[in-house]
N, C-alpha and C positions, 0 to 999 in steps of 0.2 A: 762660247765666244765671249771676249771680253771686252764692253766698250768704254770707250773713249769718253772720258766725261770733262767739259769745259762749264766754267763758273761766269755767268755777268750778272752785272748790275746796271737795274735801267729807272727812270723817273716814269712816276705814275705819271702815266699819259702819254709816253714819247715813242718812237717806232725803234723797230732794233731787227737788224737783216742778217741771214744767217746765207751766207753762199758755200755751195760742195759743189763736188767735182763730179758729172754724172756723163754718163754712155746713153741714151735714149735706145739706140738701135743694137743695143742687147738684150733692148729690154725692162733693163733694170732702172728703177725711177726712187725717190725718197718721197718715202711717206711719214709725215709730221704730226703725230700724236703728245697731245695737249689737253690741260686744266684750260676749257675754256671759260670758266669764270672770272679766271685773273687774266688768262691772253686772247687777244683777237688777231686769228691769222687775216692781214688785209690784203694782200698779192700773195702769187708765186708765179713763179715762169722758169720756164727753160729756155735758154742761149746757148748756140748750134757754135763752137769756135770757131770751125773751119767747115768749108763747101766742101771739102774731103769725101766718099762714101765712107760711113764708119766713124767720123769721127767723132769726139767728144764733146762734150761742153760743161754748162755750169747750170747748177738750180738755183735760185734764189728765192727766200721765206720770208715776206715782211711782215712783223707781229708788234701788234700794239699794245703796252702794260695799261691792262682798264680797271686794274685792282692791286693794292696793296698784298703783298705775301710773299711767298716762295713758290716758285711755278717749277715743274719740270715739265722739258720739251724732249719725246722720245722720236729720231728721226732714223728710222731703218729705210737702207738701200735694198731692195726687193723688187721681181718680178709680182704684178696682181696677182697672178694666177695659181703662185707659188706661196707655199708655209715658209719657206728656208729666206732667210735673212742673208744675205751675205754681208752687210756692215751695218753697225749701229752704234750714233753719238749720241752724246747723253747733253742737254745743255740746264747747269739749275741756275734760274734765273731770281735774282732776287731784286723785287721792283720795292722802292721804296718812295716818298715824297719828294 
């Protein structure tokens, strides 16, 4: 599998929110793997689009630059229970002054 890799730049200290497109009721949810020295995850939640059964919604990740550097943030869409990944974005975040 090959992912997705997106590039930001954020000010030491300021928050930077990352929203994807996720299904809850398959399951499958994103899990947000991080250098927590340079980033602080401070939320996340899930929003339901529609009263639909089944339907989808959106995650959202709010992380705080609490360090100067180059941070990567690995966010794979994945069952807990399950090794198999079915998607993964790459984000390298470069926090500066």
């Amino acid at each position: 599998m090959t992912a997705a890799t997106q590039e930001l730049e954020v000010k030491l200290g300021n928050q930077f929110l990352i929203e994807l497109p996720s299904n809850r009721t398959t399951g499958y949810r994103w899990e947000a793997h991080y250098d927590g020295t340079l980033l602080e995850l401070s939320a996340s939640k899930y929003k339901c689009d529609s009263q639909k059964p089944g339907s989808g919604g959106t995650e959202s990740f709010r992380f705080k630059a609490s360090r100067k550097g180059r941070a990567l943030i690995k966010m794979l869409y994945k069952r807990p229970w399950e090794e198999m990944v079915a998607r993964e974005i790459l984000y390298e975040v470069t926090i500066k002054d």
